[in-house]
N, C-alpha and C positions, 0 to 999 in steps of 0.2 A: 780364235776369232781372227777374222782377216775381213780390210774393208779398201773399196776403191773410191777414189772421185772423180764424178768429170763433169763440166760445167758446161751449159745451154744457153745462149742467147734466143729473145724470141721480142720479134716488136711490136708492137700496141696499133690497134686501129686506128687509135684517136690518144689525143694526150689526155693526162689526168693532173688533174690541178688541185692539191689539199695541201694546206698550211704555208700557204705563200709559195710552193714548191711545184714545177710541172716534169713530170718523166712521161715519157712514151716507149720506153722499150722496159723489158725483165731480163733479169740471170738468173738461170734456175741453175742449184747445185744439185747436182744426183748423187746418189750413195747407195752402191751395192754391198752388202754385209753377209759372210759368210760364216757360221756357228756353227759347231760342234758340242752332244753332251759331252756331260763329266766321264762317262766312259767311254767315249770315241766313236762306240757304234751310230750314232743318229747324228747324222748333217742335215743344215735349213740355208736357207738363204734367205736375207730380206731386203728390200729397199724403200728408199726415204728421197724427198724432193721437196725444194720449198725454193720462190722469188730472194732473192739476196735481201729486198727491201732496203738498201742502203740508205736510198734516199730517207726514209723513215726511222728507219735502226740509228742514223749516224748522222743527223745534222750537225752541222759544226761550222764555224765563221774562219776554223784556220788550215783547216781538212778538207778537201779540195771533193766532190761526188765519184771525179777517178779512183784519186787516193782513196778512198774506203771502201768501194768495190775491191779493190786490188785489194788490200788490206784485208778485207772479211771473206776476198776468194782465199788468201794465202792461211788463214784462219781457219779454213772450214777444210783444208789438206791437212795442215798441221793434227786437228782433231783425228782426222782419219790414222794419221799415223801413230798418235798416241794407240788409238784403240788397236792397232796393229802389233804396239810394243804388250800389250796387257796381254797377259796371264793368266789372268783371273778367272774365277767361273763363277757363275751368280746370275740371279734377274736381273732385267737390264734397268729397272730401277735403281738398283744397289752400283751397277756396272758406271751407267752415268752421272750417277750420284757423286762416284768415286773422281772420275776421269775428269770431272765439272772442276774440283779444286783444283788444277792446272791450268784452266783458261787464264784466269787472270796475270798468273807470272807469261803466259803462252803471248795474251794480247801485250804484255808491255816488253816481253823480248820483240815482239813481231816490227810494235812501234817504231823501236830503236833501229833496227836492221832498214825499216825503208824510211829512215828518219823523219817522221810525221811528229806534229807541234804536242801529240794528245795521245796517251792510249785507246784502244776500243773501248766502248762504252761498254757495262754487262747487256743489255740492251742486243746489241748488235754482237756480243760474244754468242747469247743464246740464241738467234734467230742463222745464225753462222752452222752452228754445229747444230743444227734441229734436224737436219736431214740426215746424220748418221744418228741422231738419236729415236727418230721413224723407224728405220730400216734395223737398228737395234729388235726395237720392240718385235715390229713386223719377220723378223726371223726366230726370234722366240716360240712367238706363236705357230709358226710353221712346225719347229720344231717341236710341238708338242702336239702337234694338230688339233690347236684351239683357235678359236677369235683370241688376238691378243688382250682383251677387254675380261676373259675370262679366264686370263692366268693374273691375276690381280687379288687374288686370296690369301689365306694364309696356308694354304697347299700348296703354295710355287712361292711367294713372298720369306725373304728371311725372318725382314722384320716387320714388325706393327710400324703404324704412323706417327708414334711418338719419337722415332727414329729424325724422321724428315722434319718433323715439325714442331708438337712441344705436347705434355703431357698430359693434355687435355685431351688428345687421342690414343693415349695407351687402349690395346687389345682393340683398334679396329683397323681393318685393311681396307684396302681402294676399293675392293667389291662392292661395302658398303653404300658407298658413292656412286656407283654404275651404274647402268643396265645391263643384264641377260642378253637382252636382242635391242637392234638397234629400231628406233620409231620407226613408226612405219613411213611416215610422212613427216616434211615440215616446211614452213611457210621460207621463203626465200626474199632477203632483203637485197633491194636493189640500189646502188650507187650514184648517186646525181652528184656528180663532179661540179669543184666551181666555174668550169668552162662548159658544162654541156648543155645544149640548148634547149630550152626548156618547150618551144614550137618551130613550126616554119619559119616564123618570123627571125628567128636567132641564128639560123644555119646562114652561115657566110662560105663555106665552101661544104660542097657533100661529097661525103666519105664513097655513095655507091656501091659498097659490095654488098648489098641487100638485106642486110639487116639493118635493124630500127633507128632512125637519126635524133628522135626528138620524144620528151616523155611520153604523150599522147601513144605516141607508137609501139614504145616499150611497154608499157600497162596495156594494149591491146594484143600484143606477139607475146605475152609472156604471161599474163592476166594475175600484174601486182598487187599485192595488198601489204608492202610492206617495203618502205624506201627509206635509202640512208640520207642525209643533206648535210655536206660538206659545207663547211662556213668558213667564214675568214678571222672572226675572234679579235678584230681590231677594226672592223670597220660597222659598229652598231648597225647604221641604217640599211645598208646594205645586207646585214646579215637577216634583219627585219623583212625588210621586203622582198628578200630573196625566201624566206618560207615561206610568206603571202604568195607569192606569186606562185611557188610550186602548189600550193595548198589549190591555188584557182584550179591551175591545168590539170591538177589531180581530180578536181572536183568533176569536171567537165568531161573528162575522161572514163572516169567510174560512174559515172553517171550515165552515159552509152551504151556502158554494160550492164547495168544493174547491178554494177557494186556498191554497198550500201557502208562497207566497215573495212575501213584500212590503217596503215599506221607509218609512223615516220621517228625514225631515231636522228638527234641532231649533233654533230662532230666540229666542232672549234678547232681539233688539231692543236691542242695548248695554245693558240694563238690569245686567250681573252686577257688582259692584264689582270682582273681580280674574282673573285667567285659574284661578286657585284654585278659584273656587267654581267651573265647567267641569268642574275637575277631577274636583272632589270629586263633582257632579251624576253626570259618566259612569260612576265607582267605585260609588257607590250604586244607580244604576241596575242596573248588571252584579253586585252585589252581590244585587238584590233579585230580579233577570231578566236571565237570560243570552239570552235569547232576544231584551227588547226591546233590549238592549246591541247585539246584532250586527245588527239591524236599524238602526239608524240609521245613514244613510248619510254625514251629515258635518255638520258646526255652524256655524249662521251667526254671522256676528260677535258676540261675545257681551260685550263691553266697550265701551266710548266710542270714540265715532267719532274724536276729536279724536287723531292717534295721535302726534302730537311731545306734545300738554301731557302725555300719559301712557305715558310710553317703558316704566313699570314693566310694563305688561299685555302680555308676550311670551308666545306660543303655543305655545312647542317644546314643553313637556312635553303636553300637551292636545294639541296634533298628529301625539305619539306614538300617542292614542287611535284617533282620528279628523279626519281632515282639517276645518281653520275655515280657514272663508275669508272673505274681506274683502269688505264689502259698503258699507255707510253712507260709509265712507273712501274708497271709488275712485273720485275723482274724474280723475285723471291719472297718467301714466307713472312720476312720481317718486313718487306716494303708494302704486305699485303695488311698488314700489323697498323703499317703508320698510316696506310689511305684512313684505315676505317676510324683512327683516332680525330681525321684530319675533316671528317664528317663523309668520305664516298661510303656511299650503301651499293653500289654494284661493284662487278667485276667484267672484263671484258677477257675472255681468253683466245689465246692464237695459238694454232697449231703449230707457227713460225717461232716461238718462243720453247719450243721441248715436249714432245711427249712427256716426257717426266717430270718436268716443271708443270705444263699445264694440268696432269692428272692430279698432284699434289693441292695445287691453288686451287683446283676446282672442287677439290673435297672441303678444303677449307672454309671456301667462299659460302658452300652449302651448310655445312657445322654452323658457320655465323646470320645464315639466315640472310645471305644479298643476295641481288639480283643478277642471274647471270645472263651472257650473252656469248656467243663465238664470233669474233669479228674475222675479216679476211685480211690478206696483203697483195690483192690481186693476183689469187694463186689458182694455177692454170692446171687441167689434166690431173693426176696421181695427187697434185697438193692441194688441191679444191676436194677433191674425193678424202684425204686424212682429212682434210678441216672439218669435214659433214661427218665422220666418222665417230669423232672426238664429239660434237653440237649432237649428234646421236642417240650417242650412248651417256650420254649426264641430265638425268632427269629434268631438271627445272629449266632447262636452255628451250627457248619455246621457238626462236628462229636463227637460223644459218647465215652467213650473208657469203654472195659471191659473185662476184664482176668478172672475172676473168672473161666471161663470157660478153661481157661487155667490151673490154678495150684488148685481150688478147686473147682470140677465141679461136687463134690457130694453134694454141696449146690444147686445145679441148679437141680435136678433132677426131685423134686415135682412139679416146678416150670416150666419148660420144657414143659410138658404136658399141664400146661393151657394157656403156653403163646408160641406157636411153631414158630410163627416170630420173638421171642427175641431171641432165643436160639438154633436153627436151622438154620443155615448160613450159606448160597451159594453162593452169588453175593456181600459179603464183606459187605453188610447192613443188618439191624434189623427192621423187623415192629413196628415202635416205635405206628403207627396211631391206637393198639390195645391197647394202656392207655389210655382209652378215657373212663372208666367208674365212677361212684361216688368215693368221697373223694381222694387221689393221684392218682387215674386212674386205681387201679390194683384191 
């Protein structure tokens, strides 16, 4: 195995503003991967791409937004060169399964060398190296000339899932959890940032490169039926009247078309101090609109990611509501352990967290019976394309989300052309059923 890196800047239309935090540019990391079988005769190549998300990956009060860019760029080389030193032959489950117990001695050498106050978070380890663990899988497949989605048996698998997880999955493999073929379709959630303006009346300076500036516009150039609403989780009334008000312009909007049925997932970003104010937000909400109450399809994690320093923030009443799922926390099988102890009933997966990580959590999440969902990290071109890929092929994921096309949709542009159902949007869905070719489907 031999693998390269090389990094991409690309900057934002518009800014995006969630959990107190505003970014307008991305770093995309690329990772080309080159595999050989066990017997030498057959060579693949794969590649993998994902937004750094630092901003996201890596908040920190003494860790500076340079410093952990620099830091998860120098982390996401590092990976490459481990895989570079490896030997080994095996599925790339097994491969970065393996390679995965190095990051953490990897982050806290890294620390030390550019003397930062904190190790990387795991968080920000796995969203670092996801792009060589894409381009892992995706040469796999190559090399066998399969969808990567359908070497996940126990015919290419070493081991079962009791391997990864715990013995409640002896004798099943990720097939189990899959799809065959990827949907044919699926509904596409859109983005409403806490800066973006909900009408004309909100635009204070226009963007003018001819796409949509204001919701009204975007539900008619894209014909939504499914928005995400970024909150602030510390400022109650504001978060109140900020779904009221979308819930208006949505109404008035789909109302023009004769859309009758749409939905809205709502995102705190951890910012809420307790599972309380959830509470109280969804009461209020149904109190003031019954209508935006039942549209809202589920809530993203809405307290501190850290979920042992704060055992107090349990779910069960709030997920009496509406299903919360864990999102910023999943890092791993045991952390998936302690949400569901902690009261979350969903899961949120990201393609930016590992192919192997998210294949694993997302079998699990199904075995236990939550809700799933594929959230995005504003990932543009090839990493919008794995995110739908993965939202695809796992049964119960009923919609997509992806912005990129929103605030940096000059990464989508190459990418547009060969894939004109992902990125060409009329009817509020994405042809997802054209990932359907060797290695991640693209």
């Amino acid at each position: 195995m031999s693998a390269t890196c090389a990094v991409e800047s690309l900057p934002f239309r518009a800014p995006l503003k969630f959990g107190g935090r505003v970014i307008d540019k991305t770093v995309l990391i690329n990772v080309d991967v080159e595999v050989e079988s066990r017997d030498g005769k057959r060579h693949a190549s794969g590649f993998g791409s994902m937004p750094l998300g630092n901003i996201w990956a890596w908040p920190s009060d003494t860790v500076s937004p340079d410093q952990g860019e620099t830091m998860m760029k120098r982390f996401a080389e590092e990976v490459v060169d481990l895989a570079n030193e490896c030997s080994e032959y095996g599925h790339p489950i097994d491969l970065v399964y393996h390679l995965s117990g190095e990051y953490e001695h990897l982050s806290k050498t890294l620390s030390n060398q550019l003397k930062l106050t904190e190790p990387m978070p795991e968080l920000a380890q796995l969203v670092a190296a996801s792009p060589f663990d894409a381009a892992l899988h995706d040469a796999y497949g190559r090399l066998h000339n399969l969808n990567s989605f359908d070497a996940l048996s126990s015919k290419f698998m070493n081991y079962d899932l009791s391997e990864y997880l715990d013995s409640g999955f002896k004798g099943e493999y990720l097939d189990k959890y899959t799809l065959r073929q990827p949907k044919e379709r699926m509904p596409l959630y859109h983005l409403i940032g806490a800066l973006d303006p909900l009408t004309d009346a909100d635009v204070t300076r226009k963007i003018g490169d001819g796409l949509p500036e204001t919701l009204p516009q975007w539900i008619a150039y894209n014909g939504l039926t499914h928005m995400k609403i970024k909150l602030a989780g510390d400022h109650f009334d504001w978060d109140v009247e900020r779904t009221l008000a979308i819930n208006a312009v949505a109404e008035a909007a789909q109302g023009q078309r004769g859309c009758q049925h749409w939905y809205y997932s709502v995102d705190f970003n951890e910012k809420c101090p307790n599972a309380a104010y959830v509470i109280d937000f969804l009461t209020t909400v149904k109190s003031k609109s019954a209508a935006t109450f039942d549209r809202i399809q589920y809530v993203e994690q809405p307290t501190h990611r850290d979920l042992r320093a704060h055992p107090e923030n349990r779910m069960h009443d709030a997920a009496r509501l509406k299903p919360v799922v864990i999102d910023e926390s999943l890092v791993d099988y045991d952390s998936l352990l302690l949400a569901r102890e902690q009261g979350y009933t969903g899961v949120a997966l990201k393609a930016c967290k590992g192919q192997t990580e998210t294949l694993l959590l997302g079998a699990a999440a199904q075995k236990f019976g939550m809700f799933l969902c594929v959230q995005d990290l504003t990932c543009p071109g090839y990493s919008f394309l794995h995110s739908a890929s993965i939202a695809a092929r796992l049964p119960s994921v009923a919609a997509i989300e992806g912005n990129a096309r929103q605030f940096c949709p000059a990464g989508n542009k190459s990418w547009a052309k060969r894939y004109p159902t992902m990125f060409t949007i009329t009817d509020g869905t994405v042809g997802t059923i054209a990932l359907n070719g060797i290695g991640l489907g693209i």
